[in-house]
C-alpha positions in Angstrom: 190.4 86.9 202.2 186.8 88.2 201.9 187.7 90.9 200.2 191.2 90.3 197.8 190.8 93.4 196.5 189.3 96.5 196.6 189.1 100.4 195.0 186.6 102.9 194.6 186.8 106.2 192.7 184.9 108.8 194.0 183.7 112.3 192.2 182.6 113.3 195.8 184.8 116.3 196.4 185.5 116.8 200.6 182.9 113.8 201.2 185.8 111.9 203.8 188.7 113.3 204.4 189.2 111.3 207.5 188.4 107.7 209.2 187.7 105.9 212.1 186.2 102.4 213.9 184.5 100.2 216.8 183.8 97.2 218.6 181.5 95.7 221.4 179.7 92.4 223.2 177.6 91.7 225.8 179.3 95.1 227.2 182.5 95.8 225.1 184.0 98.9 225.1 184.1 100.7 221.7 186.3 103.7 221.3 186.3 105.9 217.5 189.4 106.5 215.7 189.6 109.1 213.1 192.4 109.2 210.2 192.2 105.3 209.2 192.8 106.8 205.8 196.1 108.2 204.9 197.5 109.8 201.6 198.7 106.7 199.8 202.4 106.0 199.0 203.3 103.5 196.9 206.5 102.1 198.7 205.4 102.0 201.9 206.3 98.2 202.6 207.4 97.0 206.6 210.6 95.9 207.0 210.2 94.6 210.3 209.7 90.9 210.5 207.8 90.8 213.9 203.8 91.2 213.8 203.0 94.1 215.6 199.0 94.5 216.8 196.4 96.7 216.2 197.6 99.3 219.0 201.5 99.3 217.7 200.7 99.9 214.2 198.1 102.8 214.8 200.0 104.5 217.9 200.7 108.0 215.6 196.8 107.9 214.6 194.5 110.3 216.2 191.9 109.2 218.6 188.5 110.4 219.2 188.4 110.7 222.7 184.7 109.2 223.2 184.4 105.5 224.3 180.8 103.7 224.6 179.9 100.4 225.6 177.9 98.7 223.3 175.7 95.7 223.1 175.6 92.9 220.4 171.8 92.7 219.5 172.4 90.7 216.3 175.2 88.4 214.5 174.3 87.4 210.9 176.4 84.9 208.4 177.6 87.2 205.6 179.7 84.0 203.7 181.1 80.8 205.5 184.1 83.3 207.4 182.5 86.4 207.2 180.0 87.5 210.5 178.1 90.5 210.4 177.4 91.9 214.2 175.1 94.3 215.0 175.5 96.5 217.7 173.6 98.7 220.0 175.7 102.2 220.8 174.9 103.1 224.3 176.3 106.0 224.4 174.2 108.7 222.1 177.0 111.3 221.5 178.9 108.9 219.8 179.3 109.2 216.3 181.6 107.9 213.2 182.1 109.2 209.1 181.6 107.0 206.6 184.3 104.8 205.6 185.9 105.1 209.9 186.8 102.1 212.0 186.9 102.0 216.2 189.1 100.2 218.8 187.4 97.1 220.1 187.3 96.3 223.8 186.3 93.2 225.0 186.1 92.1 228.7 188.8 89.3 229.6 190.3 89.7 226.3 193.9 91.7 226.6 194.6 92.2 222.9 192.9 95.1 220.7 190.9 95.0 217.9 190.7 97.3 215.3 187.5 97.1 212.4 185.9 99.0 210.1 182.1 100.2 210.4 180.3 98.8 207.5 177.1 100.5 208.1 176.4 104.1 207.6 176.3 106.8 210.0 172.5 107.5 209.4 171.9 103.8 210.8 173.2 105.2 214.1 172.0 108.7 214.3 168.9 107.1 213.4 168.6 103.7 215.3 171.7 103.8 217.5 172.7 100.8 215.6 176.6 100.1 214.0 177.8 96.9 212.7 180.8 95.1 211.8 181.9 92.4 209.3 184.7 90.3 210.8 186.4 87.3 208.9 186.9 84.4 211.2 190.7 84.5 212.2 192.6 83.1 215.0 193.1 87.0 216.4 191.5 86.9 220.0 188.6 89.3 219.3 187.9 88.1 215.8 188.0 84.8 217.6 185.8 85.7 220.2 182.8 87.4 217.7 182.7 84.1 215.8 182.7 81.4 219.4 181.6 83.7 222.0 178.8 85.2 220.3 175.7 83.1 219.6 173.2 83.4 216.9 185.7 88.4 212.2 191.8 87.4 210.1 190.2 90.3 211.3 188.4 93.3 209.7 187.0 93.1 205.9 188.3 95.1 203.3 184.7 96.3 201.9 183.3 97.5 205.1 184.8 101.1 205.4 183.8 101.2 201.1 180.2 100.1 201.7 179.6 102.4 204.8 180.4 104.9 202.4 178.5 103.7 200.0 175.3 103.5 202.4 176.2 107.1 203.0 176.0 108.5 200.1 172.7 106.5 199.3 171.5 108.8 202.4 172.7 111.7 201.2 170.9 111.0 197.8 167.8 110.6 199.1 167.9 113.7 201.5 168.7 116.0 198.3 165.7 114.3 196.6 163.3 114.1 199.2 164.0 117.5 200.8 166.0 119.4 198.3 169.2 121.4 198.3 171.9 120.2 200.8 175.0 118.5 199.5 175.4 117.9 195.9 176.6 114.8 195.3 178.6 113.4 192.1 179.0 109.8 191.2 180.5 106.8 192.8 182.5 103.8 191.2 183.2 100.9 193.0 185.5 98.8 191.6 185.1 95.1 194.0 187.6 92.2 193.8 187.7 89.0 195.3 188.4 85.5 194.7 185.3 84.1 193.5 181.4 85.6 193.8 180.9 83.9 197.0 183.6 86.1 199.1 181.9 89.3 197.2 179.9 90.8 200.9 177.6 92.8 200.6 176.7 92.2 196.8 172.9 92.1 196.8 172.9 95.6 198.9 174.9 96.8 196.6 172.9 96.0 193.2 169.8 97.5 195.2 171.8 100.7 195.9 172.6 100.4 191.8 169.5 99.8 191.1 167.9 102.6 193.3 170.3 105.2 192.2 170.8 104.9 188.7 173.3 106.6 187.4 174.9 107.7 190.6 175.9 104.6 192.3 177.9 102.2 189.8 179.8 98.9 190.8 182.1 97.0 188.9 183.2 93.4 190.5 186.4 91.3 189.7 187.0 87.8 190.6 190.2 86.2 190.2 189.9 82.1 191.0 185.7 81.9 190.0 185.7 78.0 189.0 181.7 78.2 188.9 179.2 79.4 186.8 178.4 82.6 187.6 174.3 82.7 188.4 172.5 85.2 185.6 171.5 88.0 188.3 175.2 88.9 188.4 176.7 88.1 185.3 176.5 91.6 183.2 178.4 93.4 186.6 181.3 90.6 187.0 184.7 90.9 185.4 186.9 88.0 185.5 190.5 89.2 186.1 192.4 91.9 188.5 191.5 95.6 188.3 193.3 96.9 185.5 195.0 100.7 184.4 192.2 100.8 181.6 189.3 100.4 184.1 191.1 103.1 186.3 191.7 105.4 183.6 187.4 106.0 182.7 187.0 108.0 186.1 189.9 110.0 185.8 189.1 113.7 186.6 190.3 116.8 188.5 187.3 115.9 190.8 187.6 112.3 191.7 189.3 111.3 194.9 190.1 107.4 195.3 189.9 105.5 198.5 191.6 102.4 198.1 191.0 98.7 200.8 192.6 95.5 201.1 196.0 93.7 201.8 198.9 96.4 201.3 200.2 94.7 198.3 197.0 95.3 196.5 197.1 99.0 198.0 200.9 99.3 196.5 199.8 97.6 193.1 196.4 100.1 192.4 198.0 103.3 193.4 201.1 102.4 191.3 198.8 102.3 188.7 196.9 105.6 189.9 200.1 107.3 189.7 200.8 105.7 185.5 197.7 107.3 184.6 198.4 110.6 186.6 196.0 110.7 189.6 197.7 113.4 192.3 199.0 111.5 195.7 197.0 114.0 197.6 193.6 112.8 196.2 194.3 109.1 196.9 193.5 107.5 200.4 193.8 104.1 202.1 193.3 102.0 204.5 195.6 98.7 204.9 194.7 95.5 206.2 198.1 94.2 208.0 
């Protein structure tokens, strides 16, 4: 996977208290989805041995009743699985929260996908632009976006983190360059993957370190690195699993956690959210079936 792991801790009181996502093509239909997040549990395991899809699992999930067709306008390599696909939202009432995924409709393709936004919302109230990171996958529309379209196993753990990550950059420079607004707090992300190479999104997210010092902190894992790791990243990389004592620094009355990844690494990380006495009610997920 992309993405093995990943957690972030936010001191962002009310920032998302809901989810959503989208897709597209030469002309796909994209419809919004709130509530991707839920209040974790930590036993919250499937029994059932049959894979359902993306419909099945999300039936009880409220939809946004507001489809738009969208147009692909750019596909990027993020890593050697990993496309990024930019898209252009035709319809200009349409509109997502940072950290929401969408139902993705493509002509001639039957099955449903479901992904997670990984820009931010300013990117398309601004530009009409959303995009996607998909991990090459035998799933029809992942599929699909990495044959059919020239220039994603399904969605990427990170991209509902970094949208919200890109959001809060926003909202830090309105305050700054405007004044008054929302006040916002700090935001740890805590990013695990197998080695630096499946770590998406890691130069973005140094310059959002780097621009907001301070208020926008990263900490990376990786678990199976057999390289060197280059110099530029070296002081931010941990090698190992996200650990209790890393949890337990951002640990306040304040913080809400949104947790992304495979659901054993959602069951491990709020197990260990619940050792060090974080409240279910301020922990959310998303799972990646």
């Amino acid at each position: 996977m992309a993405c093995a792991a990943i957690c972030v801790g936010f001191t962002i009181p009310q920032l998302l208290r809901g989810t959503s996502r989208i897709f597209p093509t030469h002309s796909a239909l994209v419809v919004l989805r709130h509530s991707a997040y839920c209040y974790c549990t930590v036993n919250g395991t499937t029994k059932s041995k049959r894979k359902m899809d993306h419909l099945e699992r999300t039936a009880n999930n409220f939809r946004q009743e507001m489809i738009s067709q969208a147009k692909v306008c750019r596909i990027t390599s993020e890593s050697e699985t990993v496309k990024r696909l930019r898209l252009a939202v035709i319809n200009k009432d349409f509109t997502f929260k940072a950290g929401q995924w969408v139902d993705f409709f493509i002509p001639g393709i039957s099955v449903v996908g479901g992904f997670s936004i990984c820009s931010s919302p300013g990117l398309l109230e601004r530009d009409g632009i959303l995009e996607l990171a998909v991990k090459n996958a035998l799933h029809p529309p992942a599929h699909w976006i990495h044959t059919e379209v020239k220039d994603s196993k399904w969605g990427v753990g990170i991209n509902p983190l970094f949208s919200i990550l890109l959001h809060v950059a926003d909202l830090h420079e309105s305050q700054e360059s405007k004044g008054g607004g929302y006040k916002m707090g700090t935001v740890s992300l805590y990013y695990s993957a197998k080695n630096t190479n499946e770590l998406l999104f890691k130069k973005n997210i140094l310059g959002l370190m780097d621009a907001f010092p301070g208020k926008i902190m990263c900490r990376f894992h990786v678990t199976q690195q057999h390289s060197q790791i280059c110099r530029e990243f070296q002081p931010h990389v941990t090698e190992g699993r996200i650990s209790e004592e890393d949890l337990k620094k951002h640990v306040s009355k304040d913080t809400l956690w949104y947790i992304c990844g495979p659901p054993p690494m959602i069951e491990s990380v709020s197990g260990l959210l619940a050792n060090i006495g974080v409240p279910r009610d301020c922990v959310f997920f998303e799972k990646w079936w």
